[in-house]
PQR file of N, CA, C, O and H, with PARSE charges and radii, in Angstrom:
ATOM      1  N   UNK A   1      89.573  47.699  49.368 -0.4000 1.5000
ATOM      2  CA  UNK A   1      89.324  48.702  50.401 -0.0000 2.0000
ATOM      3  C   UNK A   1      87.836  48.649  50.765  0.5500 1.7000
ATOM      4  O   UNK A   1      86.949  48.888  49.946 -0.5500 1.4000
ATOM      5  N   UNK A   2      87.652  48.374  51.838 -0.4000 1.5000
ATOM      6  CA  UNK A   2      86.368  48.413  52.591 -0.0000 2.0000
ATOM      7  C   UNK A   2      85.627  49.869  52.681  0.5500 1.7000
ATOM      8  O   UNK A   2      86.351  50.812  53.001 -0.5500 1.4000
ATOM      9  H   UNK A   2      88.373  48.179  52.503  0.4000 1.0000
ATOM     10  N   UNK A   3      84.207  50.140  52.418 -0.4000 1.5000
ATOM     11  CA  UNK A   3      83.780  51.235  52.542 -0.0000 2.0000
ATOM     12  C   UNK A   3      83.265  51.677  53.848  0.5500 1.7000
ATOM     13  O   UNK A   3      82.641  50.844  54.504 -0.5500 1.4000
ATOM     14  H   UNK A   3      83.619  49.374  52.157  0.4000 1.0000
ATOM     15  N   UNK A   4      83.432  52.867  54.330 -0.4000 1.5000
ATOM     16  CA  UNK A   4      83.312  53.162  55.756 -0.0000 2.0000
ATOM     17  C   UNK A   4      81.262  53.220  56.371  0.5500 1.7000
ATOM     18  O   UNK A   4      80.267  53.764  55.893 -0.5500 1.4000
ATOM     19  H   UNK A   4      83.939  53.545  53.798  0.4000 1.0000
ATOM     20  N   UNK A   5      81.424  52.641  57.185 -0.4000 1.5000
ATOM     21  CA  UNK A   5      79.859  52.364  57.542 -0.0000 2.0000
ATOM     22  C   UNK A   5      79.300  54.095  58.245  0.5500 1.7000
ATOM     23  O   UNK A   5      80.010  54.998  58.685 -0.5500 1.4000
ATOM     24  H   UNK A   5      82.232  52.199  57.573  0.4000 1.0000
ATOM     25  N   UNK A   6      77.965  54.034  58.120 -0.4000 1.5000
ATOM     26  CA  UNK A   6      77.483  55.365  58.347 -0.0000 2.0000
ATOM     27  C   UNK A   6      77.333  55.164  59.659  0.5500 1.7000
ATOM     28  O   UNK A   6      77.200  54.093  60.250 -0.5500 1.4000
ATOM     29  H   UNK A   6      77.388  53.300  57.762  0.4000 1.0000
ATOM     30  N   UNK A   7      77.378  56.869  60.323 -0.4000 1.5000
ATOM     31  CA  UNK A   7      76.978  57.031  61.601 -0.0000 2.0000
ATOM     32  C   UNK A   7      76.166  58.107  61.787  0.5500 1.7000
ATOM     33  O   UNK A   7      76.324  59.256  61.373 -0.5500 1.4000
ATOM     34  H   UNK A   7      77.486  57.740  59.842  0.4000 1.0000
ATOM     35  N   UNK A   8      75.210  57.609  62.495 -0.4000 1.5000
ATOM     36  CA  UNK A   8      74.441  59.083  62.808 -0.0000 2.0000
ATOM     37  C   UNK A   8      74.606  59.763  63.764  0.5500 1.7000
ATOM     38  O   UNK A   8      74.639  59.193  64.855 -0.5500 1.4000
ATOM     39  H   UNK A   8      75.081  56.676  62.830  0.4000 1.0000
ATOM     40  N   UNK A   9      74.798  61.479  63.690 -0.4000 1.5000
ATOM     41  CA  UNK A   9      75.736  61.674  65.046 -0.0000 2.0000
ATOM     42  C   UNK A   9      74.539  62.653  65.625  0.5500 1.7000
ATOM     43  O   UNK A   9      74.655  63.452  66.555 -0.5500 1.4000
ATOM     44  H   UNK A   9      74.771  61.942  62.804  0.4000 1.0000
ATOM     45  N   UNK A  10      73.557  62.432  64.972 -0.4000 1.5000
ATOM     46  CA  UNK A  10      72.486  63.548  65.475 -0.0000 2.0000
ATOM     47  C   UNK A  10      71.449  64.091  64.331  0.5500 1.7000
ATOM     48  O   UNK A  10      71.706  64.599  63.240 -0.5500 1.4000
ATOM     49  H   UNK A  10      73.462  61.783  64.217  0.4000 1.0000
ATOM     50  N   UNK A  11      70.194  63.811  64.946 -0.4000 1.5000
ATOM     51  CA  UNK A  11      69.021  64.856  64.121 -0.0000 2.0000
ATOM     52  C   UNK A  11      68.723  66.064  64.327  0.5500 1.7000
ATOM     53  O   UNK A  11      69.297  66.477  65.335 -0.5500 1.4000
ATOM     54  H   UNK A  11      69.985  63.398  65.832  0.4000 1.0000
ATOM     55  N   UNK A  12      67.908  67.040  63.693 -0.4000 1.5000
ATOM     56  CA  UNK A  12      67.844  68.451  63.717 -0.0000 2.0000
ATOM     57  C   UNK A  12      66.537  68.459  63.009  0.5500 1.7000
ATOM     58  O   UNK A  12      66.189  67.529  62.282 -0.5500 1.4000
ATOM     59  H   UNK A  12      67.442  66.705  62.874  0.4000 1.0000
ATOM     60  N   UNK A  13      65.771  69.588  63.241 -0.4000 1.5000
ATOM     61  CA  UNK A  13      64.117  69.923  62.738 -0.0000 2.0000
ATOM     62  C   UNK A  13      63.999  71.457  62.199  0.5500 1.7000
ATOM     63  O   UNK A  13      64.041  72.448  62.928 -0.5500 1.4000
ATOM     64  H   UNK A  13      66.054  70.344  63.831  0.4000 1.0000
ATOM     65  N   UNK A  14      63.871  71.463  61.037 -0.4000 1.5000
ATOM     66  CA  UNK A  14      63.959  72.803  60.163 -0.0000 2.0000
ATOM     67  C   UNK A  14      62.895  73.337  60.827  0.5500 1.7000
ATOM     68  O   UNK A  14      61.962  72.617  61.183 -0.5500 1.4000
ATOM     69  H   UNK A  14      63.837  70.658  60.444  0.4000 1.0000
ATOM     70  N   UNK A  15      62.924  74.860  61.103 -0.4000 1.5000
ATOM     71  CA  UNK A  15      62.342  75.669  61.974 -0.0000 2.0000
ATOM     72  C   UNK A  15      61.520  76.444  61.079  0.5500 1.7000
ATOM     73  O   UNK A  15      61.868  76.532  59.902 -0.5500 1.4000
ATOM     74  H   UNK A  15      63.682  75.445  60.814  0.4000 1.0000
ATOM     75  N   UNK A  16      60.372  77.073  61.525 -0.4000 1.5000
ATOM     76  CA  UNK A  16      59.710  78.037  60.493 -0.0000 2.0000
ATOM     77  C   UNK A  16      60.394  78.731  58.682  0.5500 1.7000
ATOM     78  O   UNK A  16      60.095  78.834  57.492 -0.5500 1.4000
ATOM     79  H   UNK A  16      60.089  77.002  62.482  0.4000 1.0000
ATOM     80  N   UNK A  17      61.420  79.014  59.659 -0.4000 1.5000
ATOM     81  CA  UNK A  17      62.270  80.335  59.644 -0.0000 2.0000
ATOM     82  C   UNK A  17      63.342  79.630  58.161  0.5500 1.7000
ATOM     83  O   UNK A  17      63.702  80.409  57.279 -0.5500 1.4000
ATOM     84  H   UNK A  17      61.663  78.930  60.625  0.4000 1.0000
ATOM     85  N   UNK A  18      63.777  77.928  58.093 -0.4000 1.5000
ATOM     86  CA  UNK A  18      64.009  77.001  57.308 -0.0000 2.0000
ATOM     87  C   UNK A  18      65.627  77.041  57.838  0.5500 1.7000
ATOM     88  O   UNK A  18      66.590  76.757  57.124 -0.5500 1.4000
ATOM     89  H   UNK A  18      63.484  77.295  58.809  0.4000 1.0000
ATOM     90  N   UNK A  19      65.659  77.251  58.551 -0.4000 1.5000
ATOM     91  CA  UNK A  19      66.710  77.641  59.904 -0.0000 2.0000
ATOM     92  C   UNK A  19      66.883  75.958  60.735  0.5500 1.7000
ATOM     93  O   UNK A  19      65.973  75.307  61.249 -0.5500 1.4000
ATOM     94  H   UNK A  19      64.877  77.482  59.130  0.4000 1.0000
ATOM     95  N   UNK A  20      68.565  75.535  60.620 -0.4000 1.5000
ATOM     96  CA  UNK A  20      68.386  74.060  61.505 -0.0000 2.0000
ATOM     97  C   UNK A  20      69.604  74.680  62.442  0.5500 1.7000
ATOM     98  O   UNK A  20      70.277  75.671  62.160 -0.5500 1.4000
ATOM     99  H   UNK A  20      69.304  76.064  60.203  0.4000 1.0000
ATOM    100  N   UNK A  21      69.719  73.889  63.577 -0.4000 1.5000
ATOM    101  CA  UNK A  21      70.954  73.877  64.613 -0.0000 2.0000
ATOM    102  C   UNK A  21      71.808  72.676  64.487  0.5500 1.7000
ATOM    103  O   UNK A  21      71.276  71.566  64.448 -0.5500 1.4000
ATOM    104  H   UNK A  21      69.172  73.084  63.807  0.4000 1.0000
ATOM    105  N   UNK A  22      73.162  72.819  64.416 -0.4000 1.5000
ATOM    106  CA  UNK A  22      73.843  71.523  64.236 -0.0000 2.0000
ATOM    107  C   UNK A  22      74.144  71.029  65.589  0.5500 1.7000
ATOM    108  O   UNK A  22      74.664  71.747  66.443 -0.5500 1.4000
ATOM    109  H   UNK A  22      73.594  73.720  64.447  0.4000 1.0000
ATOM    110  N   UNK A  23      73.733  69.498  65.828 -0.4000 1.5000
ATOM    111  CA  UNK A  23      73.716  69.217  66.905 -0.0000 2.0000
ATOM    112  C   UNK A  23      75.198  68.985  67.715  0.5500 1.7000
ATOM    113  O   UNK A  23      76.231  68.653  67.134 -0.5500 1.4000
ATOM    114  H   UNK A  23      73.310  68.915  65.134  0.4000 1.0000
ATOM    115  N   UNK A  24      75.084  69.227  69.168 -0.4000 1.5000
ATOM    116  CA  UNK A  24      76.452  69.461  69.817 -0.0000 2.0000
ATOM    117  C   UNK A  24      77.712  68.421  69.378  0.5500 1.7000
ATOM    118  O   UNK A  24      78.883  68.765  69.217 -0.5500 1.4000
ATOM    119  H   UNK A  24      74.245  69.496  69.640  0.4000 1.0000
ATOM    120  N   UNK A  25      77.133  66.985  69.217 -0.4000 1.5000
ATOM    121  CA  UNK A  25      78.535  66.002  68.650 -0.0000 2.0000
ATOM    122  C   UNK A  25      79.009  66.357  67.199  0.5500 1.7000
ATOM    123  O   UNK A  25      80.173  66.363  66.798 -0.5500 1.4000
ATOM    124  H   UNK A  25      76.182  66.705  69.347  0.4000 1.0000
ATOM    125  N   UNK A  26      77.653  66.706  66.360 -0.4000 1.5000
ATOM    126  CA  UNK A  26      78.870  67.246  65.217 -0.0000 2.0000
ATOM    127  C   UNK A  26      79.322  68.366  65.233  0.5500 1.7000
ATOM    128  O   UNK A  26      80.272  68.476  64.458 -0.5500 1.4000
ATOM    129  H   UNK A  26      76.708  66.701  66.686  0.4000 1.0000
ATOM    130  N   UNK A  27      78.984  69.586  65.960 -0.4000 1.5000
ATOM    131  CA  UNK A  27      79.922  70.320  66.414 -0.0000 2.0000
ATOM    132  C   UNK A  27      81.147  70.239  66.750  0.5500 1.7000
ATOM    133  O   UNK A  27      82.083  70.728  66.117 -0.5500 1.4000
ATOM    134  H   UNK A  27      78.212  69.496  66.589  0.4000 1.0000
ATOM    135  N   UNK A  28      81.260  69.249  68.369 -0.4000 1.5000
ATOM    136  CA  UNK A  28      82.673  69.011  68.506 -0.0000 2.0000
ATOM    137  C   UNK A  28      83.263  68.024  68.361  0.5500 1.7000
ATOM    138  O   UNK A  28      84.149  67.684  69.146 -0.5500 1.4000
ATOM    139  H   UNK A  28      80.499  68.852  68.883  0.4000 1.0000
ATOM    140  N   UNK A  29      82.868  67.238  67.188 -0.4000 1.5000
ATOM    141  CA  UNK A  29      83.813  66.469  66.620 -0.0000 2.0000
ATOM    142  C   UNK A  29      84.291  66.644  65.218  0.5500 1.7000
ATOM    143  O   UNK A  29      85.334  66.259  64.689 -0.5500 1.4000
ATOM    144  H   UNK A  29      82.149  67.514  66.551  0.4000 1.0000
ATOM    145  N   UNK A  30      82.832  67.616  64.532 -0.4000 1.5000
ATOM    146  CA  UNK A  30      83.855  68.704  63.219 -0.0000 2.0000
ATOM    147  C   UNK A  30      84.277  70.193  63.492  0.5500 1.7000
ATOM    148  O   UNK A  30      84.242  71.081  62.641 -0.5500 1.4000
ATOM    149  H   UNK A  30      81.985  67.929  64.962  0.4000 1.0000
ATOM    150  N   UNK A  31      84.732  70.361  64.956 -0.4000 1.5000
ATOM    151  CA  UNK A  31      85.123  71.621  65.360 -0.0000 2.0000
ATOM    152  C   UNK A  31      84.406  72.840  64.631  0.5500 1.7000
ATOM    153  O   UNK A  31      85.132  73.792  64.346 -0.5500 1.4000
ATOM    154  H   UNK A  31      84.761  69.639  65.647  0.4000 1.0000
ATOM    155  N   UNK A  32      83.057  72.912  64.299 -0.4000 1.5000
ATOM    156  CA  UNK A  32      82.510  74.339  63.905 -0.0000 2.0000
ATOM    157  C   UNK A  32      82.545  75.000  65.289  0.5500 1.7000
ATOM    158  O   UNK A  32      82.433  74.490  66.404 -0.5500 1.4000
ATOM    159  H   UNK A  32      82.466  72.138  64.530  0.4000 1.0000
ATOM    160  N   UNK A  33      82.753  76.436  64.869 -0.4000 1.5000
ATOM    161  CA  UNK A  33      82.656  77.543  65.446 -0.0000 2.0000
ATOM    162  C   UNK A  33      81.540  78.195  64.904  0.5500 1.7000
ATOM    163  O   UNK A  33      81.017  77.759  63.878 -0.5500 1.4000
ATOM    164  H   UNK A  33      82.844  76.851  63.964  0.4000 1.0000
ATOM    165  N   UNK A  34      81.182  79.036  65.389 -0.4000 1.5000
ATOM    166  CA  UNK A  34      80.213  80.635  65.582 -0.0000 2.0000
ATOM    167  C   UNK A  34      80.863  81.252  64.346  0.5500 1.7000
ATOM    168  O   UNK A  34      82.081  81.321  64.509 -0.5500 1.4000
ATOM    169  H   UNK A  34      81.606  79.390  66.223  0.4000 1.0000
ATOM    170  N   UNK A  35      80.518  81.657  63.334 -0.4000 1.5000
ATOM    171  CA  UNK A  35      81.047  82.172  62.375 -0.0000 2.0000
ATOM    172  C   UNK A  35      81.484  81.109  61.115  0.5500 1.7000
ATOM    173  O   UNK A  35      81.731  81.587  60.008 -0.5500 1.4000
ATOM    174  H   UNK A  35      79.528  81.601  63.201  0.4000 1.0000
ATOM    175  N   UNK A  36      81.556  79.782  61.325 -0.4000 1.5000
ATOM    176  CA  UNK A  36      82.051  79.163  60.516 -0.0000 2.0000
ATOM    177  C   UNK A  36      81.015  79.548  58.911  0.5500 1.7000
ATOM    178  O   UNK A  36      79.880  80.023  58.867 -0.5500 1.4000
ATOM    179  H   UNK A  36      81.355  79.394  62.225  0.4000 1.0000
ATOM    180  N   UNK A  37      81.889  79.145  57.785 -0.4000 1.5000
ATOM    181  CA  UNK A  37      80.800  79.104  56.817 -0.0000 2.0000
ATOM    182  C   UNK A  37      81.072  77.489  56.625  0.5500 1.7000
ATOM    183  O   UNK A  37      82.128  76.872  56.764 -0.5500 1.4000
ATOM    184  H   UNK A  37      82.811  78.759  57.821  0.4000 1.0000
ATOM    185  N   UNK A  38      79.549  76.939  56.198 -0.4000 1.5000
ATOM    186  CA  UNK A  38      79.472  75.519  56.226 -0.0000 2.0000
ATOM    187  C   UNK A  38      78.787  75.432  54.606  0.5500 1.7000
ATOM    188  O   UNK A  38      77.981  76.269  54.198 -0.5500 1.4000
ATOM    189  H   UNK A  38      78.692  77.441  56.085  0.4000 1.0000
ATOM    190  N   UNK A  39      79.266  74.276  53.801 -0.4000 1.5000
ATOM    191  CA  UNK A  39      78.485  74.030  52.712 -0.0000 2.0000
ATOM    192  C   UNK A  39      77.733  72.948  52.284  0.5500 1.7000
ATOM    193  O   UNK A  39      78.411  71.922  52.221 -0.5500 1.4000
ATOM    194  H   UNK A  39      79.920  73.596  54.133  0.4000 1.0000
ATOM    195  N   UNK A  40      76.638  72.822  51.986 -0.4000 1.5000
ATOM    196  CA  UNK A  40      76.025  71.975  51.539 -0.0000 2.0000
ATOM    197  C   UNK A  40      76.291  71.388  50.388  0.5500 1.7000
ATOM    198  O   UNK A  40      76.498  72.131  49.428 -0.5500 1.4000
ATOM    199  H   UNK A  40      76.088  73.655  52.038  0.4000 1.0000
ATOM    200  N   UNK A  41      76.346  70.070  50.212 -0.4000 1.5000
ATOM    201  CA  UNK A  41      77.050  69.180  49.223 -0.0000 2.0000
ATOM    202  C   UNK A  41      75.687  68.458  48.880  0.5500 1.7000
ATOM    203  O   UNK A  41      74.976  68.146  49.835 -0.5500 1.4000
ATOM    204  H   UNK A  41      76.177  69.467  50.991  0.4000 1.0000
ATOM    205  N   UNK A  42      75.240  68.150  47.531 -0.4000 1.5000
ATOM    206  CA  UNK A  42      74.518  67.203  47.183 -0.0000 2.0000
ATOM    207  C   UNK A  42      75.027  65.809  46.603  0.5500 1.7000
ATOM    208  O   UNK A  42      75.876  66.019  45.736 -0.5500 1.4000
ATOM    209  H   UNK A  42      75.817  68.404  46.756  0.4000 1.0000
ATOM    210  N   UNK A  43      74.839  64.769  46.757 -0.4000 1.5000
ATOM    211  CA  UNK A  43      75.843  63.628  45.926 -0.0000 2.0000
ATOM    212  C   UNK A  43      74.854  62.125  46.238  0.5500 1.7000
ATOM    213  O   UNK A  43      74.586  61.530  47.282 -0.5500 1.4000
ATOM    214  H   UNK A  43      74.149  64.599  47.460  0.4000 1.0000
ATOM    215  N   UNK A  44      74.535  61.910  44.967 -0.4000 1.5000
ATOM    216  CA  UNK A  44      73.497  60.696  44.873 -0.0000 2.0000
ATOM    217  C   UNK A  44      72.218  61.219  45.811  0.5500 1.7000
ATOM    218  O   UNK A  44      72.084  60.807  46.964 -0.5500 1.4000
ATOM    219  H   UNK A  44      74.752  62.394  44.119  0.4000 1.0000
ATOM    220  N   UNK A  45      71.619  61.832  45.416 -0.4000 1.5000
ATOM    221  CA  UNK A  45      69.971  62.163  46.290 -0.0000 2.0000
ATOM    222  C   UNK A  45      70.256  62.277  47.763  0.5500 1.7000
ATOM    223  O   UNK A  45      69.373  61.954  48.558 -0.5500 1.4000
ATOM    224  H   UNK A  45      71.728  62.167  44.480  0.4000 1.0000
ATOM    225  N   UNK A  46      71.572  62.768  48.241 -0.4000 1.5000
ATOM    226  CA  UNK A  46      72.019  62.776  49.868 -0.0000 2.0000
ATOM    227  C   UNK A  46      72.446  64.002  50.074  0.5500 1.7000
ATOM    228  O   UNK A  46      73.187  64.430  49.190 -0.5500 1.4000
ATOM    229  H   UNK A  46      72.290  63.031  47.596  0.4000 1.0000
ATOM    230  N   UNK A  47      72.161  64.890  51.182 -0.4000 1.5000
ATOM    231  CA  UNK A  47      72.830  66.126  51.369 -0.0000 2.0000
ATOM    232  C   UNK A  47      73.930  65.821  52.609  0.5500 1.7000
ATOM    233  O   UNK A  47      73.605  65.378  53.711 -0.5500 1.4000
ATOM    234  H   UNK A  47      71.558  64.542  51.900  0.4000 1.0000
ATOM    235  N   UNK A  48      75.364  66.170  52.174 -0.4000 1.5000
ATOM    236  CA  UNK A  48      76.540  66.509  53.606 -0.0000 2.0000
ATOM    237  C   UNK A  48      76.749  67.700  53.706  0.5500 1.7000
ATOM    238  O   UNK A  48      76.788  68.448  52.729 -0.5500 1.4000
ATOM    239  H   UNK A  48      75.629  66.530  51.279  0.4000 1.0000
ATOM    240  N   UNK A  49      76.965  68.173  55.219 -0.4000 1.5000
ATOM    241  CA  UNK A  49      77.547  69.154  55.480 -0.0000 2.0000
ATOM    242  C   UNK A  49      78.965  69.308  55.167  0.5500 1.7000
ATOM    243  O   UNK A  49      79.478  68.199  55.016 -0.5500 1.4000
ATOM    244  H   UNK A  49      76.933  67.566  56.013  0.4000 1.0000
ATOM    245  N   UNK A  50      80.137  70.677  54.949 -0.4000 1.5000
ATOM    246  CA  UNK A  50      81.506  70.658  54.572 -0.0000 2.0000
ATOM    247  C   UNK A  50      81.795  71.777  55.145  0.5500 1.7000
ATOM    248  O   UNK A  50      80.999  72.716  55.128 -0.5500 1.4000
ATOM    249  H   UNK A  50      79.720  71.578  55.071  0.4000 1.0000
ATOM    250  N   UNK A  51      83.087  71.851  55.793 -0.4000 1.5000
ATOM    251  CA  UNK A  51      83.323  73.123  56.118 -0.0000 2.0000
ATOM    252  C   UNK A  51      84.335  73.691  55.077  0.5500 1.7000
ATOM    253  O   UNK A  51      85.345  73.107  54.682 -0.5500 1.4000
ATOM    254  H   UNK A  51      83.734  71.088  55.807  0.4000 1.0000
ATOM    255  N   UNK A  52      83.943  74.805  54.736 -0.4000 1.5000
ATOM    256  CA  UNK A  52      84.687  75.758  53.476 -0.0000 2.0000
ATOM    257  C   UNK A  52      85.835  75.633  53.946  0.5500 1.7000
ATOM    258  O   UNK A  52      86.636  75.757  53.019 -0.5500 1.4000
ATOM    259  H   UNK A  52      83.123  75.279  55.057  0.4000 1.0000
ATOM    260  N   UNK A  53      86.451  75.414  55.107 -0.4000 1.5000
ATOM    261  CA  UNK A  53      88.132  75.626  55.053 -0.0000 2.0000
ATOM    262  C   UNK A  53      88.565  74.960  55.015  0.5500 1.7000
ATOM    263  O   UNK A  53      89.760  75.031  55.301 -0.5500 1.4000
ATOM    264  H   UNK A  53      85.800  75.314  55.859  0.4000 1.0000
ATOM    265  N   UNK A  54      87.728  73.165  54.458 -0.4000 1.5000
ATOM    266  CA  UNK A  54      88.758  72.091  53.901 -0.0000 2.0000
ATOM    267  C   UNK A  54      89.212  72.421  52.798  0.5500 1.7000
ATOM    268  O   UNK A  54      90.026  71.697  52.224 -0.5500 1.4000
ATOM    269  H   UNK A  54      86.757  73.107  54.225  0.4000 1.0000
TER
END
């Protein structure tokens, strides 16, 4: 099984505030909403985003 190649679907710039915006393609291509809760995953020195209702 072949491992899946990375894509970058967008950057973001931590704000004063330590506050980021997720940019519009991973929005609508991981369907977050306004309200979503999202989690941060650490795994090998890398942070992913997850949405709690997987």
């Amino acid at each position: 099984m072949t491992k899946p190649k990375n894509e970058i679907l967008g950057m973001t710039t931590v704000t004063y505030k330590y506050q980021i915006t997720i940019p519009k393609k991973v929005r609508e291509k991981h369907k977050f909403k306004e309200g979503d809760t999202i989690i941060f995953v650490e795994e090998d020195n890398r942070i992913y985003l997850k949405s709690s209702i997987e």
